[in-house]
N, C-alpha and C positions, 0 to 999 in steps of 0.2 A: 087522067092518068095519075099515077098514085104514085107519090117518091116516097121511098122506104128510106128511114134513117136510122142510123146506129143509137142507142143511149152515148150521148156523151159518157165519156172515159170519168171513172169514179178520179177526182182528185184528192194526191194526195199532200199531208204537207211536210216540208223534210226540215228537220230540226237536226242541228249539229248533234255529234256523238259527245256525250260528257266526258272529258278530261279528268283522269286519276293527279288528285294534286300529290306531288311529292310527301312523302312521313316529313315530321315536324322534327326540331332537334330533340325535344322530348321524347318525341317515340325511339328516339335514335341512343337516347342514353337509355331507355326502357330497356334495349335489348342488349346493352353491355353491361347493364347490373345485371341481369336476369342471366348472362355470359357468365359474368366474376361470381356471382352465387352459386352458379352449380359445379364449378373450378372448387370452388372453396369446397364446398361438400364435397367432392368425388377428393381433393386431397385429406380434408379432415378423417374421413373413412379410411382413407388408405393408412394415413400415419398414426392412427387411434383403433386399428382391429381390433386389441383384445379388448377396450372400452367400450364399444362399441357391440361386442357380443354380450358383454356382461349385461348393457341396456338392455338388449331384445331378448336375456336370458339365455344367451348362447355359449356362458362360458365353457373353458377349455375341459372342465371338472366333466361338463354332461356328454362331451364326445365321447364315443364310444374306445376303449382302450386300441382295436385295433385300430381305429380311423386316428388316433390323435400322434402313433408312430410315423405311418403316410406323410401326414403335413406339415414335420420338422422340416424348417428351412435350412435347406446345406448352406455351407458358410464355409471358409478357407478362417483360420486362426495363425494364431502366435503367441509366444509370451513375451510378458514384458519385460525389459533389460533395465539397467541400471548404469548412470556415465555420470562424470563430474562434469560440471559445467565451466569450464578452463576456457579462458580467450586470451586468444593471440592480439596482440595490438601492436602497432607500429606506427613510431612518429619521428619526426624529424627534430632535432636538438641540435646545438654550436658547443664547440669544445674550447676549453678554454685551459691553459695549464694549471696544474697541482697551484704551485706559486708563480707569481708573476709578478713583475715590477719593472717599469721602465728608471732605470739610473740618470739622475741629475745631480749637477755639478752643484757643492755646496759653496762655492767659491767662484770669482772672478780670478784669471790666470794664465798663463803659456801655458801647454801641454807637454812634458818635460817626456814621457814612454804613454806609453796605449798598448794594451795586451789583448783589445778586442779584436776578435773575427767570428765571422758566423759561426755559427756551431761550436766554438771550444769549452769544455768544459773546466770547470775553476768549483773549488771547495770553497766552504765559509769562510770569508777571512781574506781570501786569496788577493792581492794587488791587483787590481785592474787596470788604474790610472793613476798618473800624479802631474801635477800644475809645482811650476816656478814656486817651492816656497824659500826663497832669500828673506824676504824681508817678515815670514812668521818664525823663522830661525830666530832674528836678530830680537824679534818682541819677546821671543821665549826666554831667551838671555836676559834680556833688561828687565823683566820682570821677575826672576830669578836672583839679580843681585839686587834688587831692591828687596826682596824678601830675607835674603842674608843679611842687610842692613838694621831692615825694622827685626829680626831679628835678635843683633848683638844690642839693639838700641832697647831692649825691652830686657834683656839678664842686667844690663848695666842700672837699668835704674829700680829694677828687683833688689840690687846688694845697695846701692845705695838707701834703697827706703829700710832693709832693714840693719840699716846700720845708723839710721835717721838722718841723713842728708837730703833726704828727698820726699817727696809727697805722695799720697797713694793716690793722687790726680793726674802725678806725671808719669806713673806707672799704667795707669788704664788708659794715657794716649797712646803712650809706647806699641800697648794688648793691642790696641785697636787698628794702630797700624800694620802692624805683624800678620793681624788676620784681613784687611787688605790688600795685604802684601799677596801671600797667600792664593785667595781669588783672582788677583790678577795673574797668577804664576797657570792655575787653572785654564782660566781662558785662554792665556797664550796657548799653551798645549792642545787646546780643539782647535783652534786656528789654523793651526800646523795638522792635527791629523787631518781638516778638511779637507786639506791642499792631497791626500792621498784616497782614491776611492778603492775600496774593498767589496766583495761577492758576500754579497745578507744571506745567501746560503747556497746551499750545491746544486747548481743549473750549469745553463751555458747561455753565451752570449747572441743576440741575433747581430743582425746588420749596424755596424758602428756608425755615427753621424760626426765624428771626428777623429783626427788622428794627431800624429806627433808633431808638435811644432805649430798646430793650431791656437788658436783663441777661443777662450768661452766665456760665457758671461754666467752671472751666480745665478743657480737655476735652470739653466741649460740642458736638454734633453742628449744624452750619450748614447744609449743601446739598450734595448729590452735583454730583459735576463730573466729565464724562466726555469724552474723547476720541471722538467716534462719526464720524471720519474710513472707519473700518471698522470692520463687525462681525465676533465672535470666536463660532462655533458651534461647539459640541463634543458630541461625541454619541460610545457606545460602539460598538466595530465588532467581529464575531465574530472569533475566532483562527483560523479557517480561511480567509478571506477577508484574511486582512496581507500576502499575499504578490502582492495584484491590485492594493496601493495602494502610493503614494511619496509624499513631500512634493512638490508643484509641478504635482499634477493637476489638471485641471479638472475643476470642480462646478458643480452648479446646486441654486438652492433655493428654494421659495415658503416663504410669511408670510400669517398670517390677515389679517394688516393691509390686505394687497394679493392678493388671492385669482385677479387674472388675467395677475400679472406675477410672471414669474423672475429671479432676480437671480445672476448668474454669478459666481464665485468660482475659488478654487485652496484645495488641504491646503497648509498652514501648516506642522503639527507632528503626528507619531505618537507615542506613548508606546514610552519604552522596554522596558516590563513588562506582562506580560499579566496579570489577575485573574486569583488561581488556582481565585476560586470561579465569579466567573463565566463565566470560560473568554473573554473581551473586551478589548482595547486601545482607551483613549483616543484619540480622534483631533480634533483641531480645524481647520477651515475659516475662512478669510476672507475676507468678503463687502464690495468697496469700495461705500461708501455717500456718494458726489459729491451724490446731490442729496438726502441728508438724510431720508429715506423708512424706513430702516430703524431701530427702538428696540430699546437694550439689555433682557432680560428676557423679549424674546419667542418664541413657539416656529416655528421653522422646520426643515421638511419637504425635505432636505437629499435628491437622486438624486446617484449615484455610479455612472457609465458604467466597470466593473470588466473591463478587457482578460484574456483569458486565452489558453492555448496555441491552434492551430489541430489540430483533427481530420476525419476524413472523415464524410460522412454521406452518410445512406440513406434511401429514404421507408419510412415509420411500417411499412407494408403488407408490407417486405421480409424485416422480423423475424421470425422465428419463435421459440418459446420453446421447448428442449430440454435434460431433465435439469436443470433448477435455472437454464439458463442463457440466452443467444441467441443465436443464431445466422442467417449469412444464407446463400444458394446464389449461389455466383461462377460465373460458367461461362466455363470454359476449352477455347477450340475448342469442340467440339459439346457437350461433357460438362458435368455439372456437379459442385464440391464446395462441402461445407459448410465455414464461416470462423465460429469462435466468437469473438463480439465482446463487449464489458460497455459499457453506453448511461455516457453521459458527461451528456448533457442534450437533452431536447425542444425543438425546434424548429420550431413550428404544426404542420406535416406532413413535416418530416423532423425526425431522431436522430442526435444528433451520436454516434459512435460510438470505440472506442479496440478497435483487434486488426491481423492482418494482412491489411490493405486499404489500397489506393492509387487516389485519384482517378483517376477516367477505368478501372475497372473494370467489367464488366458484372456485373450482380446481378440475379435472380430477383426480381419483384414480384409473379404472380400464377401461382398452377400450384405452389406449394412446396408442397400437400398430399403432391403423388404422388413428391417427389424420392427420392431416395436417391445415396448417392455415387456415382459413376461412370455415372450415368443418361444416355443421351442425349436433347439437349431441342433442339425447335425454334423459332424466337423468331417466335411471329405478329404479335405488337406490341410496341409501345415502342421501345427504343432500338436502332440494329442492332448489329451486332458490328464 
């Protein structure tokens, strides 16, 4: 009998499938320069058209006159305006009276009248106070007839010497006492005005620290006495801002005391020396105070209307930022170019600016995505040419 068999089954043999290893960090920056290069190229093209035609011989010159009306870029324009560059500033300053002086007792003494009260007012000169003087009465006196004495003691021996009874020795003790005499008669006399205080000028008095029938000792603090005809505000001003002030400008300045009235003024005095730490100049203001409203010690809120040069300006919208810097598109005749400017200072919705620009310029407001130098641009709106 005959057994039939299959060929054994061809074997085969199975080997794993190969694993794709992951790109390496290399290949992985390969494909972000090879990214930022063609970025670069596609903007260096965009922002360098007419450069860029001149290379491959495309300038503007060989388009055909009809095609080169076509592809002026619309644009919205304006012109440029002209503003001074004026700043407001605002600081806080302490007032301090015209004059001021607190009154002290030149004297030890009882207190004999006292004419202080808050607020009164007293002229130059005026009695204020006076102390016990009995006993600079009685020194004024003594010293008074001692000077009549030396004196009649010095005619007398004047006729004597020239009559020769006497000596010109005993004549120059006599001189010399006379003019002793004299001095002493002086000093009693300040003694006794001590004893009386008087107003060093036209103020009024604050709050007294003694009264009638009191005691003081020499030196003694009595009451502040101020001048407040006007007040003195002084406040620190930056060192870059000295050159926008003078003596004799006008100011204004509120006061907590009066929180819905301004009180107008003028700078009085600038320092001649700037702090070298903190980089600031003294400046004081004077505020006339006719009807008495303003007190020394107070703090006021001092604006300073600071003039400065005049520049041109432009709306906010015309700037463009390029390379670090700004710039705006002027268009001259149909064309336009870039004018690199530096901002000077904001102005709600225009920029006061500093470059080469002259009011009554036209400038690019809308459309400066697609500029480039030498571009032809069409003005749909805004200002005309």
């Amino acid at each position: 009998m005959r057994v039939l068999t299959e060929p054994p089954a061809e074997q085969t043999e199975l080997r794993p499938e190969p694993v794709s290893k992951p790109a390496g960090p290399w290949a992985l920056w390969r494909q972000l320069l090879l990214a930022a290069l063609i970025a670069g190229l596609a903007y260096f093209v965009w922002t360098n058209e007419g450069k860029v035609r001149d290379f491959f011989g495309l300038a503007a010159e060989e388009v055909p006159r009809s095609n080169r009306a076509a592809t002026a870029t619309p644009v919205i324009a304006a012109k440029v305006g002209e503003a001074e560059d004026q700043l407001t500033y605002e600081l806080v300053g302490t007032g301090r009276a015209l004059r001021s002086v607190m009154l002290r007792s030149k004297g030890a003494g009882l207190v004999t009248s006292a004419s202080f009260s808050a607020g009164a007012e007293f002229a130059s000169g005026d009695v204020l106070m006076t102390l016990d003087d009995h006993d600079q009465r009685n020194a004024l006196a003594l010293a008074e007839a001692r000077l009549a004495e030396a004196q009649r003691v010095l005619e007398r021996q004047e006729k004597l010497v020239s009559i020769g009874a006497s000596t010109g020795a005993r004549v120059d003790e006599a001189r010399t006492a006379a003019e002793i005499a004299v001095l002493e008669v002086e000093a009693a006399r300040r003694a006794l005005d001590d004893r009386t205080m008087r107003a060093p000028f036209d103020g009024v008095t604050g709050l007294a620290q003694v009264d009638t029938g009191d005691r003081v000792e020499s030196d003694a603090s009595i009451a502040s006495f101020d001048d407040n005809s006007a007040v003195l505000v002084e406040f620190e001003l930056p060192e870059a801002l000295l050159s926008r002030i003078t003596s004799g400008m006008d100011v204004s300045a509120s006061t907590p005391s009066w929180p819905d009235r301004r009180f107008n003024g003028e700078v009085s005095a600038i320092d001649t020396r700037v702090d070298p730490e903190s980089r600031t100049a003294r400046v004081r203001i004077l505020l006339p105070n006719d009807e008495g409203l303003l007190r020394p010690g107070g703090s006021f809120t001092v604006r300073l209307e600071l003039p400065g040069e005049t520049y041109p300006t432009v709306p906010e919208l015309a700037l463009q930022f390029s390379q670090g810097g700004l710039r705006v598109w002027r268009i001259e005749g149909d064309q336009v170019q870039p004018v690199d400017l530096r901002m000077v200072r904001r102005r709600a919705e225009s920029v006061l600016v500093d470059g080469e620009l002259v009011p009554g310029d036209t400038i690019v407001i809308e459309g400066t995505q697609r500029l480039s130098a030498g571009r032809k641009v069409q003005i749909v709106a805004g200002t005309d040419k």
